[in-house]
C-alpha positions in Angstrom: 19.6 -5.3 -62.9 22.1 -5.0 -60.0 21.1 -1.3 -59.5 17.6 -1.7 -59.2 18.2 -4.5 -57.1 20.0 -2.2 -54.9 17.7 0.5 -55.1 14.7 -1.8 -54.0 17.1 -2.4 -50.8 17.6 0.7 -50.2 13.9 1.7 -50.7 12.9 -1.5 -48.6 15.0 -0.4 -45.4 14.1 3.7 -45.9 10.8 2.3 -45.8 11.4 0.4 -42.7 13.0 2.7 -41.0 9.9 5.6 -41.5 7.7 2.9 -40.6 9.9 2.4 -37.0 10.2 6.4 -36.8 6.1 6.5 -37.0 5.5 3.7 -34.6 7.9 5.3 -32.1 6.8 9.0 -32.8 3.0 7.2 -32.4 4.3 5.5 -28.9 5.7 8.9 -27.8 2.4 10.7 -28.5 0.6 7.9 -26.8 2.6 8.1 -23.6 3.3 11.6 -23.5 -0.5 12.9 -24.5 -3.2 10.3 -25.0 -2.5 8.3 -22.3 -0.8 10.6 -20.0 -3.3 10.8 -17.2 -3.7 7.2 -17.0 0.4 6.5 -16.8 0.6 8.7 -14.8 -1.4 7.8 -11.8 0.1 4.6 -12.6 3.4 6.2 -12.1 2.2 7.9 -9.0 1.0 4.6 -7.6 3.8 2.8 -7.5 6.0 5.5 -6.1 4.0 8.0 -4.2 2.9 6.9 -0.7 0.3 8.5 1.5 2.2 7.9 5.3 0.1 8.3 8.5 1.3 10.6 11.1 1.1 9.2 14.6 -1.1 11.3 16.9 0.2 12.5 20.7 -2.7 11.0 23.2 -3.4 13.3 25.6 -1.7 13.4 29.1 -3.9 12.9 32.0 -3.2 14.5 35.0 -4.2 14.7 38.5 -6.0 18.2 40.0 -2.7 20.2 40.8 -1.5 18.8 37.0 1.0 16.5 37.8 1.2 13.9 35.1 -0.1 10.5 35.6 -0.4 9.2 32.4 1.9 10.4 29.5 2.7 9.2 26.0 6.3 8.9 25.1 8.0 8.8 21.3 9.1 5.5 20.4 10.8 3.6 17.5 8.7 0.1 15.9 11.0 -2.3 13.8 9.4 -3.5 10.8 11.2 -5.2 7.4 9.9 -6.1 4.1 10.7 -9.7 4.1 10.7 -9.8 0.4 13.8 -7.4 0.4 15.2 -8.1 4.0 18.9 -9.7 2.8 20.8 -9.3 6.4 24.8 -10.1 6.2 25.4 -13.2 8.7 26.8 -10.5 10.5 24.5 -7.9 10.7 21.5 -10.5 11.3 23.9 -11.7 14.6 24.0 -8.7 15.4 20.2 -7.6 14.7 19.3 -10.8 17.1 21.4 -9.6 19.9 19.7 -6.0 20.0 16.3 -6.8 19.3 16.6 -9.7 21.9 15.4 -12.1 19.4 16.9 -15.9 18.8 17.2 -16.8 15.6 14.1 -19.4 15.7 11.4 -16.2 16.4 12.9 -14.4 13.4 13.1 -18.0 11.0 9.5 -18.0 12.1 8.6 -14.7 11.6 9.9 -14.4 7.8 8.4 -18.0 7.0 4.8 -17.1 8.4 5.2 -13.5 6.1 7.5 -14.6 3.2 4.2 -13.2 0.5 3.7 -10.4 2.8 5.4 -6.6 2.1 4.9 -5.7 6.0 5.6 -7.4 9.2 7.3 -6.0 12.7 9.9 -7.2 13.9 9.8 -4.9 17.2 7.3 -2.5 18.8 7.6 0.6 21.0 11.6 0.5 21.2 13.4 3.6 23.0 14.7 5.4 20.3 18.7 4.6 21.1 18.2 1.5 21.4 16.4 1.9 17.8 18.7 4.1 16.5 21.3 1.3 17.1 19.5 -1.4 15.1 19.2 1.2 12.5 23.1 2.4 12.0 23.6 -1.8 11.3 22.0 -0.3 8.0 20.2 -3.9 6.8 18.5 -3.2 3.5 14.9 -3.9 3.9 14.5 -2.9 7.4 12.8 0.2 8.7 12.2 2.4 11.5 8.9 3.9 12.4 7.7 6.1 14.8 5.2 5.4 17.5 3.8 6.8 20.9 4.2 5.0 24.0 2.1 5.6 27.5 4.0 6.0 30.6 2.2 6.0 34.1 4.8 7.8 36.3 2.7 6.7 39.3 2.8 2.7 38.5 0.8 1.0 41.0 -0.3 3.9 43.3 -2.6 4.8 40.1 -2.7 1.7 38.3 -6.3 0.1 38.5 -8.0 3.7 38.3 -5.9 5.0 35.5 -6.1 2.1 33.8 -3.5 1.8 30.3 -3.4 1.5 26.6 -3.0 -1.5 24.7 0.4 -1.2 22.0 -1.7 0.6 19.8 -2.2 3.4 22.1 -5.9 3.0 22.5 -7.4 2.9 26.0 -8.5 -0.8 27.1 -9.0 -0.6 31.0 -9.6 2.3 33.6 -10.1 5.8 33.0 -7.6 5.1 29.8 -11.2 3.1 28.4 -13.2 5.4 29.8 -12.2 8.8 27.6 -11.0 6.9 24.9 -12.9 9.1 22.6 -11.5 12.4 24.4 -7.7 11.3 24.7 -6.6 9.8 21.7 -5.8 11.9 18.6 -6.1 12.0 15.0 -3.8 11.1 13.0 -2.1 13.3 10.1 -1.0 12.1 6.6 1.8 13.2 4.6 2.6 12.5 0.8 6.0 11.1 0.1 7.8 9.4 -2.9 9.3 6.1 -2.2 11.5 3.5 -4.3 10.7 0.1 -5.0 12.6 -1.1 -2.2 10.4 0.9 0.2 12.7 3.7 1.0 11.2 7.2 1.1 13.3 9.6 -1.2 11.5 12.5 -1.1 8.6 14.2 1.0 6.1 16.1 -0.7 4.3 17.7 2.2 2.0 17.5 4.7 -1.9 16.5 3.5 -3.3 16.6 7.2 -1.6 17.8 10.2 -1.9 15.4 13.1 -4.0 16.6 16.0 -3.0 15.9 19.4 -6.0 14.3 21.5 -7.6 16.7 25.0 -5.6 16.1 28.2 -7.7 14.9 30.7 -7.4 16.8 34.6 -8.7 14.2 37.2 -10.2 15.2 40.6 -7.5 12.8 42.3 -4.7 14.5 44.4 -1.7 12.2 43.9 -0.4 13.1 47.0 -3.6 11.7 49.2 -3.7 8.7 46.6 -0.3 8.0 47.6 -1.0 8.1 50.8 -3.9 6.2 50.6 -2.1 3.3 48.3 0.6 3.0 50.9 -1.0 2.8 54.2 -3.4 0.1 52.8 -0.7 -1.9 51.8 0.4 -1.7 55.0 -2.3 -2.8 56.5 -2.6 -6.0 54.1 0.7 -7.1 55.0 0.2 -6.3 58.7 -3.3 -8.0 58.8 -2.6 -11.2 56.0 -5.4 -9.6 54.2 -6.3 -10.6 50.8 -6.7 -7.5 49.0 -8.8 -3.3 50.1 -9.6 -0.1 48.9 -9.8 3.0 50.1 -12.0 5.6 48.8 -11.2 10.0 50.0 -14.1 12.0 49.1 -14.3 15.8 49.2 -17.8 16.5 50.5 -18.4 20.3 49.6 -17.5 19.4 45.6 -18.6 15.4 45.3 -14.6 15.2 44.2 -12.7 11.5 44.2 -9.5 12.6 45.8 -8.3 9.2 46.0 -8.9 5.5 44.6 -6.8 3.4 46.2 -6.7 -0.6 45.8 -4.1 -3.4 46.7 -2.9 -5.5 45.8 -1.9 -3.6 42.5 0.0 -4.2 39.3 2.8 -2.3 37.6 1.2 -0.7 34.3 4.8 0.1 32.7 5.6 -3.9 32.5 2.4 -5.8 33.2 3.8 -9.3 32.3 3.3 -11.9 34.8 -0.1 -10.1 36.2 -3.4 -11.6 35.9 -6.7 -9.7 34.6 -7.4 -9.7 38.8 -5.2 -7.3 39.6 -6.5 -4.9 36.7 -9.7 -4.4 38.4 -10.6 -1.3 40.4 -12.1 -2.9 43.0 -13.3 0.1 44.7 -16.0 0.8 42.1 -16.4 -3.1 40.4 -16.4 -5.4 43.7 -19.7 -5.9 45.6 -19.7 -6.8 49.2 -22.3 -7.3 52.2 -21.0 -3.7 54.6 -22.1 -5.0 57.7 -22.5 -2.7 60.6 -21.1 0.4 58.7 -25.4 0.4 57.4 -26.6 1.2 61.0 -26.0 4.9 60.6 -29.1 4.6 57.9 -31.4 2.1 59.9 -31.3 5.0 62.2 -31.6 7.3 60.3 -34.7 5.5 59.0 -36.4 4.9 62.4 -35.9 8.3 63.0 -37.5 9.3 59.8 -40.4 7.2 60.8 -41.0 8.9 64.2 -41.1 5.7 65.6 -38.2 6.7 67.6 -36.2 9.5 68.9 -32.9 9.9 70.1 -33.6 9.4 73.9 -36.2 6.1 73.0 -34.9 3.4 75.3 -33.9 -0.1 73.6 -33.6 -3.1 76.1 -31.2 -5.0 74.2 -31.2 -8.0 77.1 -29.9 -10.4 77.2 -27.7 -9.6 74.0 -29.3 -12.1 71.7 -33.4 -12.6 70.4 -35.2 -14.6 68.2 -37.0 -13.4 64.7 -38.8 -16.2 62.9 -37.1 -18.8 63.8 -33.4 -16.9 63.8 -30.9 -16.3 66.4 -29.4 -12.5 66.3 -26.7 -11.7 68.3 -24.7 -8.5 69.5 -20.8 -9.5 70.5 -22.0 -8.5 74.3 -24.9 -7.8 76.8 -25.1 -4.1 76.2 -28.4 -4.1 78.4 -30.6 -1.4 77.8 -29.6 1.6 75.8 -30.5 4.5 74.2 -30.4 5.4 70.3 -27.2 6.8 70.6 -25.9 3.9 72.9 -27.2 1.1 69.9 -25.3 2.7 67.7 -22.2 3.4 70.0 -21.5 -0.3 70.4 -23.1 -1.6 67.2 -25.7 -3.6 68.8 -27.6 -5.7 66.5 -30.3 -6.1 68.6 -31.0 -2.8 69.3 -31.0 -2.0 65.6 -33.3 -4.7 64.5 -35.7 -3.9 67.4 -36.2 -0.4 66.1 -36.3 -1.5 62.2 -39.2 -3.6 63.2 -41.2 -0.9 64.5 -41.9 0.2 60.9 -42.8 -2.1 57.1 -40.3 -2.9 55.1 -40.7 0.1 52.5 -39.5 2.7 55.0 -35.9 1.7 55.4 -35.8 0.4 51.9 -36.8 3.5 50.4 -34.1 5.5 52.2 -31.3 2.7 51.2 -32.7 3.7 47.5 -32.7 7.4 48.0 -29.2 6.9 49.2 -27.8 5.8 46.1 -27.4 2.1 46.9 -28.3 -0.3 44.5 -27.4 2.3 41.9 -24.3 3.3 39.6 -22.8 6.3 40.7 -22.6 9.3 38.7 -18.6 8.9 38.4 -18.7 7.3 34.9 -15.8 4.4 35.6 -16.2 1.7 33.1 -17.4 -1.5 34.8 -18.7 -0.1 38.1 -21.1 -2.0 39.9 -24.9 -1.1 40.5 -25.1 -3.7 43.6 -28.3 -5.1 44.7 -30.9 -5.1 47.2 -33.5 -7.0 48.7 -37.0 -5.9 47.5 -39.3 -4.5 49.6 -42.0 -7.9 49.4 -39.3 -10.5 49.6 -38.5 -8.2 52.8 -40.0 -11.1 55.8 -39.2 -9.8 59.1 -36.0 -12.0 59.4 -34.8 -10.3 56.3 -35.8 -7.0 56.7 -33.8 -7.3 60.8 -29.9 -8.7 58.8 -30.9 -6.0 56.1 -31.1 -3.4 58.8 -26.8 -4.0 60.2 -25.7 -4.4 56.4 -26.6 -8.4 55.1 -29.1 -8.7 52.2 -27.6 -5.8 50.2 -24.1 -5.9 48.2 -22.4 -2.0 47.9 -19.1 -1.1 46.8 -16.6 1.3 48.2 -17.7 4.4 46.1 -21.4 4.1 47.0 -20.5 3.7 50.5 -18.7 7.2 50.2 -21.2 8.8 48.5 -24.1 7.8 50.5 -22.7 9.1 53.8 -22.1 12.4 52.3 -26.0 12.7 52.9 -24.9 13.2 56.8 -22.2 15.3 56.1 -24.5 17.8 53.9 -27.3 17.9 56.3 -29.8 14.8 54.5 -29.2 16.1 51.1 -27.5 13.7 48.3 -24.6 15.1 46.4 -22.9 13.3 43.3 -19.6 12.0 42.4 -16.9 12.7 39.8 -13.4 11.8 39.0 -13.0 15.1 37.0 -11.7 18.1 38.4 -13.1 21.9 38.1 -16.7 20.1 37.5 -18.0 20.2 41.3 -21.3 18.2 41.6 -24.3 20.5 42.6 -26.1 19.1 45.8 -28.9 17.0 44.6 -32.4 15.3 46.5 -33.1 15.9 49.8 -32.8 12.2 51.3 -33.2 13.2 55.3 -34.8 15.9 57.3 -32.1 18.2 58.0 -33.0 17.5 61.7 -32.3 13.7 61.6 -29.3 14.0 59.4 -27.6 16.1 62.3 -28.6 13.7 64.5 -27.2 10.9 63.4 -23.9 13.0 62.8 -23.9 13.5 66.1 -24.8 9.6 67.1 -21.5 8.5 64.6 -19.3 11.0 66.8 -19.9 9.5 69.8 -19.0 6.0 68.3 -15.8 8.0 68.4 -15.7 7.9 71.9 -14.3 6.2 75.0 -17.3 3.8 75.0 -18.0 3.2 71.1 -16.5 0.9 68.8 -14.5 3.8 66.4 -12.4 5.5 69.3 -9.4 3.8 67.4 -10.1 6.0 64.7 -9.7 9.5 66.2 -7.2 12.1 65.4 -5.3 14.4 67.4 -7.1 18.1 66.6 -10.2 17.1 64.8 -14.0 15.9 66.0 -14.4 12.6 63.8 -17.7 10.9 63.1 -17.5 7.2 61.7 -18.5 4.3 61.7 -17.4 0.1 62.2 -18.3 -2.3 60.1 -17.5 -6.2 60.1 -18.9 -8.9 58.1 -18.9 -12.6 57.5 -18.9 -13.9 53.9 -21.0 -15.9 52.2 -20.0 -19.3 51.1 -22.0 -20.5 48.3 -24.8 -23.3 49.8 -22.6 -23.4 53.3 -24.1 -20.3 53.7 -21.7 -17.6 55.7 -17.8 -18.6 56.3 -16.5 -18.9 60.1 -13.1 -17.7 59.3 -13.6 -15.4 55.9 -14.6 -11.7 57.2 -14.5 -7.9 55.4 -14.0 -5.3 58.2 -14.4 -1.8 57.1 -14.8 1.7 58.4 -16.6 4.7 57.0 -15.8 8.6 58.7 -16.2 12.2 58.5 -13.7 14.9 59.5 -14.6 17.8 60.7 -17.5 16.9 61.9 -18.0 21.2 62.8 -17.6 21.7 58.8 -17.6 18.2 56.9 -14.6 18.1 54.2 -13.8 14.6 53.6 -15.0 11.3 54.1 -12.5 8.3 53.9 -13.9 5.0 53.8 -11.4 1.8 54.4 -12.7 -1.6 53.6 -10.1 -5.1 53.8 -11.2 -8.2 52.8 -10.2 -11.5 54.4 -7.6 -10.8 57.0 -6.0 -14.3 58.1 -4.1 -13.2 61.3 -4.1 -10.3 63.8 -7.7 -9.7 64.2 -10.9 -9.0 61.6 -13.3 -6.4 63.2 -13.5 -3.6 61.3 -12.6 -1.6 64.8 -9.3 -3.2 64.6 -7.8 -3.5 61.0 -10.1 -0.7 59.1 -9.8 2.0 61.5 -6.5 2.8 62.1 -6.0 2.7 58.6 -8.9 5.1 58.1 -7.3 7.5 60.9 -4.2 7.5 59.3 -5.3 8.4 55.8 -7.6 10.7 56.9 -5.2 12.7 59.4 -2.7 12.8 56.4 -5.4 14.0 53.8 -6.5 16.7 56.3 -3.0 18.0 57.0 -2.3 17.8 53.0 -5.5 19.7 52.4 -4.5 22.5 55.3 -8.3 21.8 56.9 -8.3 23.7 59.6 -8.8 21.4 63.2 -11.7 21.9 65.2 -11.2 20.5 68.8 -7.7 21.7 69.7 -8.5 20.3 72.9 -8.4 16.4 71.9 -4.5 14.8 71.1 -5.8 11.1 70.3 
């Protein structure tokens, strides 16, 4: 009885133990063949990652490929706070590089304590990264980022624009070619632990591809000069901010785009969105006087005139509907080239009148005012004009010496390269190789040389622009000074714009500068006094850079 009580033991625990064999040998097929494919992806998903690749932007550079805008390798600090455990000592020390009190980190980790992913610092140079990383803190990592650099800072700053800490363009030119700049990224497969570490790297899925460089028309060397001496010239004059604009005439190129004040785009803290904006293309303004050269152009045009007409501009002041106009002297009588000499406003208005509304208009509109530019800067200004049946006689006279119509810098350049290509229109670009073909024919040649002719002698001992000449070169250009408006008080006694627009050499046009400052509050506001000298001095600096041959050896101021 004791045997076969032993026996059925026996038997009972063989049994159990085949019955534990099967299950296991039934688990291992399951693993190992049924469900395979299903464990694993499982597998695969908790441990093989698919990591990004960052992307180099593309560098954008100026014509002679000088770098203006690059993007440098930099280190990002991020932890896992679910596995961050920092020593005392190494989270002291962790504070004190990263430059971070304790209370942002406490707040950092509370606000992320479900999350797997949170930075602790972006765009570090990497040794000062690879500092924080030898403190070897388990659950803190390192990863690799691009970084854009302007070399140039504020000479280039509000045309070049700059990336937000993603790297993606969000002003300026930066904005602009967004799509043509930035790069796409690669992906690599790797095998990490649970903690996050990668342990092995299993190749490269997608190379990155690095995004176009972009060549720019602008010559860093003019832009400098052109940044410099108009900071000058704020300081000297009080003035509340300018622009200058260089313009090569035979290719429609932007050689320089100068505003100040302007803002450091390598540490923009402390800046407001005021000092991001290019105000050479994005801030309207009424040009005053500088608009003459096309009123007479226009009354030319109509045949109402001719350069020797006669214009009595006594006694210096007259009367249209009900409105005073006034020139800043008697000039007496004059003829077309004497009007424009001395920027009489009488004179100017008399010979609009001769002719409707449409005519001087329609030359304005052929000019490219009231009109974007072809230069493609985001945010550029189309300005605005008066139209031709709101156009009263009154209007039509202020519209005639530059009130009644808002232009920017840029469309003041372009528009006067009509007289330096003989009444034909020519686009402008801020890319170089791609020179703009000459476009519409907005003058007769005839009157186009004319008025070239009229804006040299405003160069002269008796015109308004002889401040602006330069030694070994025949200069045309032209004055401009206006009041500005005020809201319902109408035009401001003590708020002015002076500008000046020229060409040089007037024998072969290359470049036209135009200089416009806005509010100067000591030391004078006519254009003839703040705007020229700083147009004579970029100009003389961009001819000399350029190797433009002179063309009146003869002159010395």
């Amino acid at each position: 009885m004791k045997k076969n009580g032993h026996q059925y033991r026996l038997i009972f625990i063989a049994f159990f133990f085949v019955l534990l064999f099967a299950a296991l040998l039934w688990r291992m097929i399951d693993l190992t063949v049924l469900d395979r494919k299903f464990l694993k992806f499982q597998g695969d998903a908790r441990s093989l990652r698919l990591m990004d690749l960052p992307a180099h932007r593309g560098m954008i550079m100026d014509r002679d490929g000088a770098p203006l805008a690059v993007s440098t390798p930099v280190q990002s600090i991020w932890i896992n706070p679910k596995d961050f455990h920092p020593t005392s000592k190494q989270r002291q020390q962790l504070l004190q590089r990263l430059g971070l009190s304790a209370k942002d980190l406490n707040q950092k980790l509370k606000f992320a304590k479900t999350r797997e992913f949170i930075y602790l610092k972006r765009q570090l140079p990497p040794e000062n990264a690879q500092k924080i990383a030898d403190l070897k803190i388990h659950g803190l990592y390192l990863q690799q980022e691009f970084k854009r650099y302007y070399p140039d800072a504020e000479n280039t700053a509000q045309l070049i624009g700059f990336t937000n800490i993603d790297d993606a363009g969000i002003e300026g030119l930066e904005l602009a070619y967004q799509d043509w700049l930035m790069g796409v990224p690669g992906q690599q497969r790797v095998v990490k632990d649970r903690t996050g570490h990668v342990i092995d790297n299993l190749g490269i899925i997608k190379k990155p591809r690095a995004g176009n460089d972009l060549v720019l028309s602008i010559d860093r060397r003019i832009q400098y000069i052109a940044y410099h001496e108009l900071t000058k010239t704020l300081e000297k004059y009080g003035a509340r901010f300018g622009s200058v604009i260089v313009l090569d005439t035979q290719t429609g190129e932007i050689l320089a785009a100068a505003n100040a004040p302007s803002f450091n785009p390598n540490a923009r803290n402390g800046y407001t969105r005021d000092s991001y904006r290019n105000k050479a293309f994005t801030d309207l303004f009424e040009p005053g006087s500088v608009m003459k050269a096309f009123s007479i152009a226009s009354a030319l045009e109509s045949k109402q005139v001719t350069p020797n007409t006669i214009i009595d501009t006594r006694p210096g002041w007259m009367t249209v509907q009900g409105h005073t106009i006034r020139d800043l002297h008697n000039y007496g009588v004059l003829d077309v080239t004497g009007v424009l000499q001395h920027s009489s406003n009488v004179g100017t208005t008399k010979m609009i009148l001769l002719s409707p509304p449409e005519q001087l208009i329609s030359v304005l509109l052929r000019a490219g005012f009231a009109q974007r530019t072809e230069s493609g800067y985001p945010g550029e200004s189309e300005g605005a004009m008066v139209k031709a049946k709101d156009a009263n006689p009154f209007v039509l006279a202020t519209l005639s010496f530059g009130y009644g119509i808002s232009v920017s810098a840029i469309q003041l350049a372009k528009a006067y390269m009509i007289f330096a290509n003989r009444g034909v229109s020519r686009g402008v670009t801020l890319l170089h190789g791609n020179p703009m073909p000459l476009g519409d024919r907005v003058l007769d040649e005839g009157t186009s040389n004319q008025v070239l002719a009229m804006l040299e002698a405003v160069m002269g001992n008796e015109g308004t622009g002889r401040i602006a000449r330069i030694a070994g070169y025949r200069v045309a250009g032209k004055t401009g000074t206006a009041r500005i408006a005020s809201g319902k008080q109408g035009y401001a006694e003590n708020r002015h714009i002076g500008s000046f627009v020229g060409i040089a050499p007037v024998s072969n046009p290359r470049l036209i500068v135009v200089a416009v400052v806005h509010e100067p509050t000591k030391g004078g506001y006519y254009g003839a006094v703040i705007a020229a000298p700083l147009f004579a001095n970029v100009m003389s600096s961009a001819l000399r850079i350029l190797d433009v041959p002179p063309d009146n050896m003869n002159s010395t101021t």
